[in-house]
Residue frames as a rotation matrix with the C-alpha (Angstrom) as fourth column:
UNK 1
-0.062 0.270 0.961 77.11
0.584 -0.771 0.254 61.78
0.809 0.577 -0.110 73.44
UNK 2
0.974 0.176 0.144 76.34
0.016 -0.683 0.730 63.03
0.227 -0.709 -0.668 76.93
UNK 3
0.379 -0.759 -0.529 79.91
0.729 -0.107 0.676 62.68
-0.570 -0.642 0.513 77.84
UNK 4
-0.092 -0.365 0.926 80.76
0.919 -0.389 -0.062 65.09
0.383 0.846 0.372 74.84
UNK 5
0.340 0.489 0.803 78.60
0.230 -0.871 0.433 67.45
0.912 0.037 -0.408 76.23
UNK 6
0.931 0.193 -0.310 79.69
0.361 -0.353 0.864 67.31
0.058 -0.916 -0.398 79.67
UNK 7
-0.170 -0.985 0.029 83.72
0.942 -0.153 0.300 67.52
-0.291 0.079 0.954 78.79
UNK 8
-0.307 -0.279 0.910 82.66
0.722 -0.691 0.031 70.50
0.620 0.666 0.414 76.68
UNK 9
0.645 0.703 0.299 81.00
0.180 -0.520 0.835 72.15
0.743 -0.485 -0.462 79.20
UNK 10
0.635 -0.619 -0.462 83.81
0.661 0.125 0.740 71.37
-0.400 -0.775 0.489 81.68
UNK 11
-0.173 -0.468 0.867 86.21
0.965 -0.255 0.055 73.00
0.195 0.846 0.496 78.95
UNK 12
0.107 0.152 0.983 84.38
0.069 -0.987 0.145 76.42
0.992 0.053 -0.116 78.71
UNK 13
0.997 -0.077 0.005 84.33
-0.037 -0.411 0.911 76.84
-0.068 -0.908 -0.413 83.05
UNK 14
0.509 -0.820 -0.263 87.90
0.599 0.118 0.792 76.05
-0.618 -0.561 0.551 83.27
UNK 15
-0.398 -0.306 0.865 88.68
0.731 -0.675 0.097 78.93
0.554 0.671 0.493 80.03
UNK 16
0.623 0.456 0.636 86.33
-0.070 -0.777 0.626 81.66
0.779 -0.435 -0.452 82.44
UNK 17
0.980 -0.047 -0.195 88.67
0.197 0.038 0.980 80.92
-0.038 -0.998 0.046 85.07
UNK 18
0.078 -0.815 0.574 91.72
0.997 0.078 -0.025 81.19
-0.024 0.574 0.818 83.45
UNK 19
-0.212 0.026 0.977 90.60
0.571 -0.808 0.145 84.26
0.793 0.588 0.156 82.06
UNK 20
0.882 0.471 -0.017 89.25
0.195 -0.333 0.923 85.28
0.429 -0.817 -0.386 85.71
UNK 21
0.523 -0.749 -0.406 93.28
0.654 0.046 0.755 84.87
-0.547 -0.661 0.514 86.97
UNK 22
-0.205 -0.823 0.530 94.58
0.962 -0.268 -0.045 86.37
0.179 0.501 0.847 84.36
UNK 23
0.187 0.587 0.787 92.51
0.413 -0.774 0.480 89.43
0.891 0.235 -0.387 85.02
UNK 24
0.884 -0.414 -0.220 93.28
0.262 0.049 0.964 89.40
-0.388 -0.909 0.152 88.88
UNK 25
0.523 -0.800 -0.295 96.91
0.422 -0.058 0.905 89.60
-0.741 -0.597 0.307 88.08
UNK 26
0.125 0.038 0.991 96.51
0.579 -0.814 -0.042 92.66
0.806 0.579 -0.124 85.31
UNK 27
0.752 0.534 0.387 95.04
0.107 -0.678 0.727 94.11
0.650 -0.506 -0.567 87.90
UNK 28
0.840 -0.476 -0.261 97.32
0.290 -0.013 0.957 93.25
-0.459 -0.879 0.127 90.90
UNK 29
0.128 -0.992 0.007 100.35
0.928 0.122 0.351 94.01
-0.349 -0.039 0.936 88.78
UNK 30
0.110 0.420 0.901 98.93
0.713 -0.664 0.223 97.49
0.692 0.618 -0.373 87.70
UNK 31
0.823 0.482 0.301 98.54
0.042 -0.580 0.814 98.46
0.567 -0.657 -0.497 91.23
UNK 32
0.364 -0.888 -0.279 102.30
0.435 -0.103 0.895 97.97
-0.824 -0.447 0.349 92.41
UNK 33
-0.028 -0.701 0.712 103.35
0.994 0.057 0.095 99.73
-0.107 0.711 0.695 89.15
UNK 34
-0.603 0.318 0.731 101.12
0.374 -0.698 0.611 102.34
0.705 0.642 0.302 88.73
UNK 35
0.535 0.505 0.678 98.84
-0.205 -0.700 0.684 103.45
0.820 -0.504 -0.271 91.49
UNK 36
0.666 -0.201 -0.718 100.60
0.739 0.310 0.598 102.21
0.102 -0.929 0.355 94.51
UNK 37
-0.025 -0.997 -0.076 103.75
1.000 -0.024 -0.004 104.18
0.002 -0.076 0.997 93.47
UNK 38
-0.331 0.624 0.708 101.22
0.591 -0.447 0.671 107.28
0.736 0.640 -0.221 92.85
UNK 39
0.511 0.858 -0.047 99.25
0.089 0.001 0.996 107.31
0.855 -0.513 -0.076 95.77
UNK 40
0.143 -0.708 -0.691 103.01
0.986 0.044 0.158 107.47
-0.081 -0.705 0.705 97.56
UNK 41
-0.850 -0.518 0.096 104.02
0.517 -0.855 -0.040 110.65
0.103 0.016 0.995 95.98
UNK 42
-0.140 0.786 0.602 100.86
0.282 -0.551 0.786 112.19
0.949 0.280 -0.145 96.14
UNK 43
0.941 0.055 -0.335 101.28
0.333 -0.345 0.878 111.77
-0.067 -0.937 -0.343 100.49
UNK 44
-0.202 -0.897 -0.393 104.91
0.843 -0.363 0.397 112.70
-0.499 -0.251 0.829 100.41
UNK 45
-0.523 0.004 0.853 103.63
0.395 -0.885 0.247 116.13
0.756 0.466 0.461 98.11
UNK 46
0.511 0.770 -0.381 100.77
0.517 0.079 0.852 116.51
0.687 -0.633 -0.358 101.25
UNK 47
0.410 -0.633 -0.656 103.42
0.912 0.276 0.304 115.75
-0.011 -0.723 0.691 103.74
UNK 48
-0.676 -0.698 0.235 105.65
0.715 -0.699 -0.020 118.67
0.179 0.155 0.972 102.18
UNK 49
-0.289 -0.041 0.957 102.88
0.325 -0.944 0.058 121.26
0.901 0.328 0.286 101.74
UNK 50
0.834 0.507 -0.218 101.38
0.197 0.096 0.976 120.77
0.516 -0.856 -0.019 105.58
UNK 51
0.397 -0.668 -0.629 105.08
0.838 -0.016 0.546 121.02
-0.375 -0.744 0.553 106.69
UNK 52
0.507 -0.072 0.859 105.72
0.761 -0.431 -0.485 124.51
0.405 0.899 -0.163 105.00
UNK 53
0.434 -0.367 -0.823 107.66
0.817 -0.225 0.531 127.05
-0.380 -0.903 0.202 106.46
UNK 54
0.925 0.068 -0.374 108.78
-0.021 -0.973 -0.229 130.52
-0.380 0.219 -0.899 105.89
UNK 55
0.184 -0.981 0.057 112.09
-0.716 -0.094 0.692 130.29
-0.673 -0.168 -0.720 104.26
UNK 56
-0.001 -0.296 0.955 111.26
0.139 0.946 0.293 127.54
-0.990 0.133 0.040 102.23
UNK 57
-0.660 -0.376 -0.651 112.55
-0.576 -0.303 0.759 127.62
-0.482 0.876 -0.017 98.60
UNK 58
-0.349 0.583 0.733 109.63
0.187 0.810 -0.556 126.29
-0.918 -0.057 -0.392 96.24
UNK 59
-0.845 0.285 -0.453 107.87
-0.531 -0.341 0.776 126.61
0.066 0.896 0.439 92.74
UNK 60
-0.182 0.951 0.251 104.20
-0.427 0.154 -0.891 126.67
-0.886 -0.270 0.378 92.00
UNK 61
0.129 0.492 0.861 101.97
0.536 0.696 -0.478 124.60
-0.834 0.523 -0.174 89.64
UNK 62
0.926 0.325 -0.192 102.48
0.055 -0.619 -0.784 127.78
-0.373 0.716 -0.591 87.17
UNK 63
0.636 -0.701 0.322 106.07
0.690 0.329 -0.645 127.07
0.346 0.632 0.693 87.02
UNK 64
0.554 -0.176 0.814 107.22
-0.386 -0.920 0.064 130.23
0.738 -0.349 -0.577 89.40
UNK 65
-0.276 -0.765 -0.581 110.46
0.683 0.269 -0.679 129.43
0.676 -0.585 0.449 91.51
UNK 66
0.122 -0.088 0.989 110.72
-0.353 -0.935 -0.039 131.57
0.927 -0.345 -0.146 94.98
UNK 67
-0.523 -0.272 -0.808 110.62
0.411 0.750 -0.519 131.62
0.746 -0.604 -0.281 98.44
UNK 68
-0.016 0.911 -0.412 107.94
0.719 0.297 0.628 131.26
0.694 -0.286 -0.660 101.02
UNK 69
-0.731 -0.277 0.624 107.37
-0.176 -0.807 -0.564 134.75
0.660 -0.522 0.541 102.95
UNK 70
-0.778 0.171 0.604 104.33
-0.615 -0.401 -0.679 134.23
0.126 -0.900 0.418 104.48
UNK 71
-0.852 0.239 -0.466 101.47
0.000 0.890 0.456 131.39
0.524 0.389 -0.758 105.39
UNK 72
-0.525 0.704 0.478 97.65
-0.844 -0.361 -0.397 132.20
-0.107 -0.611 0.784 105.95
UNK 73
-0.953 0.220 0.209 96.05
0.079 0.844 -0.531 129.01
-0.293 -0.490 -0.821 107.58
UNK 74
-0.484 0.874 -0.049 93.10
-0.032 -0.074 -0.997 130.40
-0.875 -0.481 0.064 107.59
UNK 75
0.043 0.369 -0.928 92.61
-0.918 -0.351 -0.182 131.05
-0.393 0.860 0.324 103.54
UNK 76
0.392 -0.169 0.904 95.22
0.030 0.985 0.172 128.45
-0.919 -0.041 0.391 102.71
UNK 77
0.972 -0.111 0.205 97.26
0.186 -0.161 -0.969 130.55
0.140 0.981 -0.136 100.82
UNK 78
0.349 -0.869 -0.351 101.03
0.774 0.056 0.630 131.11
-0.528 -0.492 0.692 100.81
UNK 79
0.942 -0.115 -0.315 102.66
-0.162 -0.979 -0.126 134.42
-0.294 0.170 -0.940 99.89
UNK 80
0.515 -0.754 0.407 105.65
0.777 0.611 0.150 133.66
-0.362 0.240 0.901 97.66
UNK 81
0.086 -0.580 -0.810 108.78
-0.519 -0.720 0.460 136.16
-0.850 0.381 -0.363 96.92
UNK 82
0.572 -0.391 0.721 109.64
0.787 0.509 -0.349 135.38
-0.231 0.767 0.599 93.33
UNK 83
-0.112 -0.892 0.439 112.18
0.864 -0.306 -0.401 138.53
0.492 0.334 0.804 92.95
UNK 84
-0.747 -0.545 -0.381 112.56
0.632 -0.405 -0.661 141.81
0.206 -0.735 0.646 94.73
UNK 85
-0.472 0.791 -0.390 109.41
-0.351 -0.574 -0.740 143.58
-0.809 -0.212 0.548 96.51
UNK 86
-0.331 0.874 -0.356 107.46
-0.939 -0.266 0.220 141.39
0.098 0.407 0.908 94.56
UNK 87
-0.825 0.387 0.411 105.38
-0.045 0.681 -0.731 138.67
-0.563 -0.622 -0.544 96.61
UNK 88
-0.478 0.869 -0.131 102.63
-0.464 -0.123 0.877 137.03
0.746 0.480 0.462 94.67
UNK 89
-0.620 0.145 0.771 100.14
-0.573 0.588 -0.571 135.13
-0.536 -0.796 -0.282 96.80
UNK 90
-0.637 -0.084 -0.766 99.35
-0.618 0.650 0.443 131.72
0.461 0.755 -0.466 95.68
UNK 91
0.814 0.576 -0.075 96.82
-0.507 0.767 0.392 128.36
0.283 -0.281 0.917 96.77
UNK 92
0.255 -0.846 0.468 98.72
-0.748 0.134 0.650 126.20
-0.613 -0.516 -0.598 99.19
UNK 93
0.504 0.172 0.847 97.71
0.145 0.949 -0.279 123.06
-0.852 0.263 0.453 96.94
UNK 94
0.995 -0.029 0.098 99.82
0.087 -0.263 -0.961 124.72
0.054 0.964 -0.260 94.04
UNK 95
0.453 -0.852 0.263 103.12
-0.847 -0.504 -0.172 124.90
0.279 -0.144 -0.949 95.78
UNK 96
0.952 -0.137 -0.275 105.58
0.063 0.963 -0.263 122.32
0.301 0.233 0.925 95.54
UNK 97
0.510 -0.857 -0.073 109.27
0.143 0.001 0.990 121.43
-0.848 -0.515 0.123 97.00
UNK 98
0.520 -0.658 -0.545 111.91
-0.853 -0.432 -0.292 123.27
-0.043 0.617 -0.786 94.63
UNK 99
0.827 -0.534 -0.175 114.21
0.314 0.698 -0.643 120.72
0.466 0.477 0.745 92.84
UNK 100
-0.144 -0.976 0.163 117.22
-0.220 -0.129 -0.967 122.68
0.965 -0.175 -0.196 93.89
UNK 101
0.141 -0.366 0.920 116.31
-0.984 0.054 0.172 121.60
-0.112 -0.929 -0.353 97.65
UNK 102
-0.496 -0.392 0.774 115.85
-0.651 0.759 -0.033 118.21
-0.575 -0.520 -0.632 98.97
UNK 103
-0.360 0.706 -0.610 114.04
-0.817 0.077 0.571 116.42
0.451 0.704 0.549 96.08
UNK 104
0.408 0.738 0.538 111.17
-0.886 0.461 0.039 114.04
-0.219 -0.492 0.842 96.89
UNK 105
-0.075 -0.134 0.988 111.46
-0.334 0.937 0.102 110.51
-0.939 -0.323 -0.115 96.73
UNK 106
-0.552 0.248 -0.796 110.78
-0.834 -0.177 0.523 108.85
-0.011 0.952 0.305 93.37
C-alpha cells in the first residue's frame, strides 16, 4: 500500500514538470516569433526617426505622405510639406519612413 502511494505521488511531480517544460517552451517560442521580431522594428523605426533629415520623403501616423522641411530638436516636432505652401507641423514620434523610399526591414 505504501508503495501505491509513493509511485502515485512520484506520478503527479513528474506531470508538474512536464507541464513546467512545456510552458518554458510556449514561452521561449513566443519570444522569437512575436516579441523578438517586434522589439527589432520598433529600434529600426527609432533608428529612422533620430536619423531624420530635411529632404526626407515620409508619412505620419495620420496617414499624410510629404516631405520633411524643417526639424525643431528642441520641441521634437518636424514640419512636413504635404503639397504646395502648405507645411503642417507634426510630433517626431508620428513620422515614419515613406514606403516609396527605402522600406524598413521586415
Amino acid at each position: 500500500m505504501t508503495q501505491l502511494i509513493l509511485q502515485a505521488q512520484a506520478g503527479q511531480g513528474s506531470g508538474m514538470t512536464s507541464f513546467l517544460i512545456m510552458m518554458v517552451a510556449i514561452f521561449g517560442i513566443m519570444y522569437f516569433f512575436m516579441i523578438r521580431p517586434q522589439q527589432k522594428r520598433q529600434k529600426e523605426i527609432q533608428n529612422f526617426q533620430n536619423s531624420l533629415a530635411e529632404g526626407s520623403e515620409v508619412f505620419t501616423s495620420g496617414g499624410i505622405y510629404g516631405t520633411v522641411k524643417k526639424i525643431d530638436l528642441a520641441t521634437q516636432t518636424v514640419h512636413v510639406k504635404i503639397a504646395d505652401n502648405v507645411v503642417v507641423k507634426v510630433d517626431k514620434s508620428c513620422v515614419f519612413q515613406s514606403p516609396s523610399a527605402t522600406p524598413l526591414q521586415k
